[in-house]
N, C-alpha and C positions, 0 to 999 in steps of 0.2 A: 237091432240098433247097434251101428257101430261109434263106437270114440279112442280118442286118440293119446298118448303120452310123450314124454322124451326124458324117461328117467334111466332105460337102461344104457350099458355100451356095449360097443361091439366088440366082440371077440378076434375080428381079425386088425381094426387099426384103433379099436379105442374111442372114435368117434361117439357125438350122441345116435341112440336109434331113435327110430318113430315104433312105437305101437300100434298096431289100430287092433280094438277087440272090436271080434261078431260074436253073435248069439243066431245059431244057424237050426232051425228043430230042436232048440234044447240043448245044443254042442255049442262049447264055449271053445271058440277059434279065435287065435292071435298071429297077426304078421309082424313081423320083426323086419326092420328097413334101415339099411345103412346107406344115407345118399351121397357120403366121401367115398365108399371104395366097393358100393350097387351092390352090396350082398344083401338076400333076405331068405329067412327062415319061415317057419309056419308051426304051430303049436296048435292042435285039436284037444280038450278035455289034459290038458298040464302035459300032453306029450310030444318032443319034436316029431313029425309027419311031414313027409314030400308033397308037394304041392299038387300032385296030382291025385293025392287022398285027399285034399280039401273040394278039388273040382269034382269028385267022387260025391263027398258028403253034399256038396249044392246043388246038384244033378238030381240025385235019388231026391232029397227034399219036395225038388220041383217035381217029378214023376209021380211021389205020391199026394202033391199038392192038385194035380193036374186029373189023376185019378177018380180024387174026390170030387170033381166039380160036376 
């Protein structure tokens, strides 16, 4: 289930950000979106991670979702 926020700012201008958290197998994933100056972050289980460890973590989900059927 994802949902959304606009409490934090951003570290490069200040702006509001968008949150959105997932709950992906049990890993609690958050993006961080600044849409004044299009930077975004990605947070897995409280840690900054490259987005290509998020498309990681959604990938395996699905392979072992796909396993199982």
């Amino acid at each position: 289930m994802a949902s959304s926020t606009m409490s934090a700012r951003c570290p490069r201008c200040a702006a509001h950000l968008v949150e959105i958290h997932l709950d992906q197998a049990g890993r609690a994933m958050v993006m961080r979106s600044c849409s004044t100056c299009d930077s975004r972050w990605w947070r897995r289980d409280g840690e900054d991670v490259a987005f290509s460890s998020i498309l990681d973590t959604v990938s395996s989900t699905k392979k072992v979702a796909a396993a199982r059927s």
